[in-house]
N, C-alpha and C positions, 0 to 999 in steps of 0.2 A: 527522521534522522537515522542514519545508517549507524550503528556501532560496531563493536571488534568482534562481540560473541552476545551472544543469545541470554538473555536472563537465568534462564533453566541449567544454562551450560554453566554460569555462575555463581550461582546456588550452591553447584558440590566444591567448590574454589574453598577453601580456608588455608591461613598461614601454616599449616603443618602438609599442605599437599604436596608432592612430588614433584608435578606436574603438568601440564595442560597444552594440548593442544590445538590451535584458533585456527580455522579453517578459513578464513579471510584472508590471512598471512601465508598461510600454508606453514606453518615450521610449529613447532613442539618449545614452549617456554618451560625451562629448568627451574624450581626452585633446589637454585644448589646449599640454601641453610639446611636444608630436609637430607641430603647426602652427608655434610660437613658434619654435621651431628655423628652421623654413623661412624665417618670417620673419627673424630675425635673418640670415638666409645672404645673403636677398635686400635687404637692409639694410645690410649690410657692402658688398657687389657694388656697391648702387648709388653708396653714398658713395666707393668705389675706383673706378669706372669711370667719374663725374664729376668727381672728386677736388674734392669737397667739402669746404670748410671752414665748418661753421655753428655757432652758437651752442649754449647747452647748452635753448633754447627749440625751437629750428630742429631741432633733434636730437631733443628728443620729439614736436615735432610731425611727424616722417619715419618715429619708430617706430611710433606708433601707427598711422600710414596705415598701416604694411605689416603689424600685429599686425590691423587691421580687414582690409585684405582678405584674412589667413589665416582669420579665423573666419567670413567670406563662403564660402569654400573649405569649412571645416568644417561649416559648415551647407547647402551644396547636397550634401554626401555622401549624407543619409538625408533626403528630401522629405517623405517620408511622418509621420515621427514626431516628438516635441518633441525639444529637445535641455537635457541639463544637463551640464554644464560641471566637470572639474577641472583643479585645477593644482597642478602639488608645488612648493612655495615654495623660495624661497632670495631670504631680503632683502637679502643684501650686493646681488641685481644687479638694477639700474636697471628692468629688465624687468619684476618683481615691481609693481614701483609704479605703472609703464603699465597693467598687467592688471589692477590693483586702481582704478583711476581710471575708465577701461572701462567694467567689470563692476560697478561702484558707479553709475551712470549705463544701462545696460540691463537688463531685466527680466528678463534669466537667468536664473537659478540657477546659482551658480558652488561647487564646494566647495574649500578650501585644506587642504592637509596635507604631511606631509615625507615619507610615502612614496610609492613606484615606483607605477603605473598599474594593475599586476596583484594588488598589496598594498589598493591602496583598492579595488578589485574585489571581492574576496574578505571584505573586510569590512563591506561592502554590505547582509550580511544583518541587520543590527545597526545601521545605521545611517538617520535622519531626514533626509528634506529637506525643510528649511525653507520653506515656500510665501511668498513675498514679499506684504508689505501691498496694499491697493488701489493707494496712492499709488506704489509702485514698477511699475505695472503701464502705466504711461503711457511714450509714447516720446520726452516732450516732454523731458525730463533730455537722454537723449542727445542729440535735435536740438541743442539749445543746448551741451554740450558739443561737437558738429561742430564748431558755430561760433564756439565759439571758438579753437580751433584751426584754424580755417580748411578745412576739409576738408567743403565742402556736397558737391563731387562725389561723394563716400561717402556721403554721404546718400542720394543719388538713388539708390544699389546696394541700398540698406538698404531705406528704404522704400516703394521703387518696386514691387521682388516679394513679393507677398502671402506667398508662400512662404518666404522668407527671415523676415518679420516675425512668422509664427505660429510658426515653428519652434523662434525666441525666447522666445515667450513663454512661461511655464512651464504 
């Protein structure tokens, strides 16, 4: 029986990892909880160390800047290969909903599930990734999403590096 990846390769895999990339597939699988984290720390920081008080608009528009420049982060890790994208859900937090708003607006491929990073790993062998329509394949959704949140300067990060833009693309 053929599988996705190697034992040994699986072994260094735990829910706190970054990252992996499966040479079967050819592409680089994100664990974006391992970013979102970051983000949220540097999120919290900034709203404490300017002692912010904003609205609950102003407030999603601050998380998503700092949820896009983590997956800006996440995508210069591996240059070379595409990247597909998970996340272990929990809809009680607000979070969920930014990354779903997102990710519904770029060309990813994102998977959602309730287990650890090493658990959807392992279950890879069995599992389908969805190839997005034509129409999701355009970056014109997100530009307009930027704008309306106001965040063109993340634009210019986005689609200024060829490299960041293909890496996206599935």
């Amino acid at each position: 029986m053929t599988t996705i990846m190697e034992s040994s390769t699986l072994e260094s895999v735990n829910d706190e990892s970054s990252h992996i990339y499966i040479p079967k597939i050819h592409k680089t699988i994100i664990n974006l909880n391992y970013f979102l984290a970051k983000s949220f720390n540097e999120y919290a920081f900034h709203l404490v160390e300017n002692n912010l008080e904003l609205n609950r608009h102003e407030k999603n528009k601050l998380g998503i800047h700092f949820i896009l420049n983590q997956v800006i982060q996440a995508v210069n890790i591996d240059r070379e290969h595409k990247k597909l994208f998970y996340y272990k859900t929990d809809e009680k937090v607000i979070e969920y909903q930014l990354v779903k708003r997102i990710f519904n607006t770029l060309p990813s491929i994102i998977k959602y599930s309730e287990v650890g990073f090493r658990e959807f790993i392992e279950g890879q062998d069995y599992e389908v990734w969805k190839s997005p329509t034509s129409a999701q394949l355009s970056f014109r959704n997100f530009r307009n999403f930027l704008k309306r949140y106001d965040l063109k300067h993340l634009e210019k990060e986005f689609l200024a590096d060829v490299n960041i833009k293909l890496s996206l693309l599935p």
